[in-house]
BAVO-275965 format. One record per residue (C-alpha): residue in three letters; x, y, z. Coordinates in steps of 0.001 Angstrom, whole numbers. Each point is the difference from the previous one (the first is absolute). Example, Ala and Ser with C-alpha at 12.3 -4.5 7.8 and 13.67 -1.06 7.14 Angstrom:
<sites>
ALA;12300;-4500;7800
SER;1370;3440;-660
</sites>
This chain:
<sites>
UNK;9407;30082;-130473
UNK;-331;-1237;-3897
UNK;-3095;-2304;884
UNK;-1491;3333;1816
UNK;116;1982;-2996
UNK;-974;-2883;-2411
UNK;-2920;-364;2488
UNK;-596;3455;-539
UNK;83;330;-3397
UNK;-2338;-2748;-246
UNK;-2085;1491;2083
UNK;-569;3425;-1313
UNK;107;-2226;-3626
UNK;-3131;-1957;1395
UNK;-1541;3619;567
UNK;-245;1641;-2842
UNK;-875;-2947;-2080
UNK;-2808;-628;2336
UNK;-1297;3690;-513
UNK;-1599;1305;-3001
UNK;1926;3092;-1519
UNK;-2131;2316;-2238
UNK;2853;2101;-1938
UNK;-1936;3207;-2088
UNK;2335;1049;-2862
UNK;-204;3166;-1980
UNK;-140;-1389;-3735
UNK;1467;2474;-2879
UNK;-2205;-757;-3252
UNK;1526;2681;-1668
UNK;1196;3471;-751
UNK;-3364;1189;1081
UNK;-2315;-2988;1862
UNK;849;-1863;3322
UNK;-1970;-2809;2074
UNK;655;-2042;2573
UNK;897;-3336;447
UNK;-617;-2472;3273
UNK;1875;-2639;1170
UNK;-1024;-2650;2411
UNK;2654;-2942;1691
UNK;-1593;-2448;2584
UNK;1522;-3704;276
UNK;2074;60;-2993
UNK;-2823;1131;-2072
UNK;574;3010;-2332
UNK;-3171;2197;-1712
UNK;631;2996;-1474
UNK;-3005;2505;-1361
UNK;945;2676;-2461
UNK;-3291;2498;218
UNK;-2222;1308;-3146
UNK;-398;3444;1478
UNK;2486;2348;-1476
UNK;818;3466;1340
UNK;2852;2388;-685
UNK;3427;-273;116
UNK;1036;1100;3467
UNK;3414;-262;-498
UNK;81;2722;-2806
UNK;-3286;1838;752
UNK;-1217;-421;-3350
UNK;-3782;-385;-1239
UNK;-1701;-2602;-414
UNK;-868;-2319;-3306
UNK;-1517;-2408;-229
UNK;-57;-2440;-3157
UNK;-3036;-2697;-454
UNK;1618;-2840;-2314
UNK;-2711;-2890;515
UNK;-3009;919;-2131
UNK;-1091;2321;2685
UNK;64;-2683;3033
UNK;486;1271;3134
UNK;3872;-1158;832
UNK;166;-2807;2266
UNK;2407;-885;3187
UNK;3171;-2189;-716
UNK;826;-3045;2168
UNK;3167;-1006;371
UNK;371;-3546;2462
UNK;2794;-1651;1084
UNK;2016;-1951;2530
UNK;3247;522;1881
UNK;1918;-2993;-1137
UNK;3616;-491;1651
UNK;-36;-3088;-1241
UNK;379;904;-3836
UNK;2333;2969;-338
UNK;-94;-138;-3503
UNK;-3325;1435;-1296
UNK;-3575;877;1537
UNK;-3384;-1042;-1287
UNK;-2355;2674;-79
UNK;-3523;-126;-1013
UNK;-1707;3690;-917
UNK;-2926;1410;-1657
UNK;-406;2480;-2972
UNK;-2432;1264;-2328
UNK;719;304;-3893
UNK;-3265;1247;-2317
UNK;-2206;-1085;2172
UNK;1280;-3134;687
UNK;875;-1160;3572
UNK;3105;-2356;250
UNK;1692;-1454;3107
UNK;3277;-848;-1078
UNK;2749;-2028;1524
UNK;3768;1455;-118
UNK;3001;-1906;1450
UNK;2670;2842;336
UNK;3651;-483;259
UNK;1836;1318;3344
UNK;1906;3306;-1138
UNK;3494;327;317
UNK;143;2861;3200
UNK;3089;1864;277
UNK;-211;972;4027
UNK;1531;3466;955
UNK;53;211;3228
UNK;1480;3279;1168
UNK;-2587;1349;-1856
UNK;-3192;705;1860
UNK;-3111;2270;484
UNK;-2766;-418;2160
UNK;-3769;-772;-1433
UNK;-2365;-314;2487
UNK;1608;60;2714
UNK;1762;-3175;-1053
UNK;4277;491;-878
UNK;187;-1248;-3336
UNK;3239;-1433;-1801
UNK;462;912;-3837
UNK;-463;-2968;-2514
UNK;392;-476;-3419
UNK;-971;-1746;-3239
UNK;-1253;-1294;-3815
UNK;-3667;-696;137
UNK;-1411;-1056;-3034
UNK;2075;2220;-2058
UNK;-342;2928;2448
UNK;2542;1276;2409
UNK;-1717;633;3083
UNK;1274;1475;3881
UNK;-1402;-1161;2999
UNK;-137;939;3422
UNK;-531;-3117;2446
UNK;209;-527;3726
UNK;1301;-3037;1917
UNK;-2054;954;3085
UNK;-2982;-1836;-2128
UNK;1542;-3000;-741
UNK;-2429;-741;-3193
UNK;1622;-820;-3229
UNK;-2521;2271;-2102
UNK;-1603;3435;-1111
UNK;-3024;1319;-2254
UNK;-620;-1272;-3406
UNK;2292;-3021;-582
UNK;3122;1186;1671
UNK;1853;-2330;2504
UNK;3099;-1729;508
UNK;1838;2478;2857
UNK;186;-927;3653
UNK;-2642;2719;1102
UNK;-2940;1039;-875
UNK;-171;2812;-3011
UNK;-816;3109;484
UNK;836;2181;-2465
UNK;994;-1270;-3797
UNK;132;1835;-3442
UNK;944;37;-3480
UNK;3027;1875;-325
UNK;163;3723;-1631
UNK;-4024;-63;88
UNK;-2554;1717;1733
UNK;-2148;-2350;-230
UNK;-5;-3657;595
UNK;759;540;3798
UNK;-1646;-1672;2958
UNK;682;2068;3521
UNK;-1478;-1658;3068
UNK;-2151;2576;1997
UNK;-657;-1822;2946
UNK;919;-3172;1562
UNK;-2500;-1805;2617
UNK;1574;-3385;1587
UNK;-3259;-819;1871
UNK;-2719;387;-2860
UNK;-3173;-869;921
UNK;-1664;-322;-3677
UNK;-2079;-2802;-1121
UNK;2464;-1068;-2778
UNK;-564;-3293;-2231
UNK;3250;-1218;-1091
UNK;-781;-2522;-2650
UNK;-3000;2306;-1268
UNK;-2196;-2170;-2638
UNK;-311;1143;-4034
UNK;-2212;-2496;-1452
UNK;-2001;2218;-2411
UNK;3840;1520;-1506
UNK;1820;-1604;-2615
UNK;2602;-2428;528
UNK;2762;1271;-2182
UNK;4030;-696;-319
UNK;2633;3252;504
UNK;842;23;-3247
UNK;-3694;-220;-2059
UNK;-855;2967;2481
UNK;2985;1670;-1023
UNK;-1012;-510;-3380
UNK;-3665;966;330
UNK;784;3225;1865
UNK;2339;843;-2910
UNK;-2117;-863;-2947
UNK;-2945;2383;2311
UNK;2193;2617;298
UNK;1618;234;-3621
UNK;-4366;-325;-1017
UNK;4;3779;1884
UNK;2575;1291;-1398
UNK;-824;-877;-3732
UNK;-3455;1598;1213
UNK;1631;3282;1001
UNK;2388;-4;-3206
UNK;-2872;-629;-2609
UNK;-2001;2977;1940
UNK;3222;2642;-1246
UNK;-327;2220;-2819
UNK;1321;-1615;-2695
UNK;2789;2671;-723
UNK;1498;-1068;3628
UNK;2928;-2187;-169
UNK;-515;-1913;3153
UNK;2100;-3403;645
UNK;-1303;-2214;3038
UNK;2259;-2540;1176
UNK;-1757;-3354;900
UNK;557;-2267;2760
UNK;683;3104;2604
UNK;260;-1044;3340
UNK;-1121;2312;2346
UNK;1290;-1919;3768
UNK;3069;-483;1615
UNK;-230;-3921;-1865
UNK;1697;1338;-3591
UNK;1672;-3986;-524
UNK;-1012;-3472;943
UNK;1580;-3037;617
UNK;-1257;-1950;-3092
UNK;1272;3065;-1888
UNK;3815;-828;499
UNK;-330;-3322;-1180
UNK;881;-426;-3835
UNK;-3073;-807;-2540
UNK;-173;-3612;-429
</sites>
């Protein structure tokens, strides 16, 4: 009976990783702008596109804004590729693409495995999948997910991962924004996908000089927008904001040498 259910669970295993599962997610910008984000799993492969179109925020019905903050080019789709690796529990490499004043990078990210805490008896159901409650510190954020163990893939949108189902709801907790929803699930997607997409013409660049170049861009801006004040306004600006669920990285709990 034990090597029929082992044969079984290899079987429907064998499935799924043979099939292509297209995963559309519901991505919370902010208080006021949403997009969507699509994930793609075929063979252990992982690619992940966060869209450049935004639109309102359907989860609080407000209007729309939109802010341009790269000398007026039109914003470009994110990347995110990786690999489901059982062998290394420990961290993930991930390779993904940005833009920072005009300047495209492709940037290379090894992220630790979070630290899930697994509730079980707590559960909602997200596209028509049961979902178990989950857990965790990301980067300096605490975060809830919603995973489901009837897709047995270790991962989720941006670079979330580490639970023994796929992801289908996770956000930053006591925010309305910073939220990915799943809106559909398709197990048999058809779509021309390229996995290890090419970047030649982007910037090779390290996590932690993009870190530092987005930074130094976006403290640029806001000196802009303080100089434009009347000079009677008292206006402080705090630099080095980080506006994404990543608010501390791993080099920054090391002491200064």
């Amino acid at each position: 009976m034990k090597k029929i259910l082992l044969l079984s669970s290899i079987l429907i295993s064998g499935f799924y990783f043979a099939q292509q599962v297209h995963v559309k997610y519901l991505r919370v910008l902010s208080s006021f702008t949403t997009t969507h984000e699509d994930l793609y799993i075929k063979n252990n492969q992982v690619l992940s596109i966060q869209d450049s179109i935004i639109i309102n925020n359907k989860l609080t019905d407000s209007w729309t804004l939109g802010v341009n903050l790269d000398n007026g080019k039109k914003p470009a789709k994110q990347y995110f590729v990786s690999d489901l690796d059982k062998n290394n529990e420990a961290e993930r490499n991930f390779f993904f693409t940005s833009n920072v004043d005009s300047r495209e990078f492709f940037i290379y990210d090894k992220v630790p495995q979070p630290k899930w805490n697994i509730e079980e008896k707590e559960t909602k159901t997200i596209a028509g999948y049961k979902c178990q409650k989950a857990t965790t510190m990301f980067r300096g954020s605490k975060v809830t997910a919603y995973f489901t163990k009837d897709l047995p893939y270790s991962t989720g949108p941006f670079k979330f991962y580490g639970l023994p189902g796929l992801i289908l709801d996770i956000r930053v907790d006591n925010k309305d924004y910073d939220i990915w929803k799943a809106e559909s699930v398709d197990v048999n997607d058809k779509s021309a996908i390229a996995f290890k997409p090419q970047f030649l013409k982007k910037e090779k660049i390290s996590l932690k000089d993009y870190v530092a170049a987005k930074e130094a861009h976006m403290n640029k801006i806001f000196a802009k927008l303080t100089d434009a004040l009347p000079k009677n306004y008292n206006a402080r600006v705090t630099t080095n904001q980080r506006f994404s669920v990543e608010q501390k990285y791993e080099w920054e709990d090391k002491p200064s040498e």
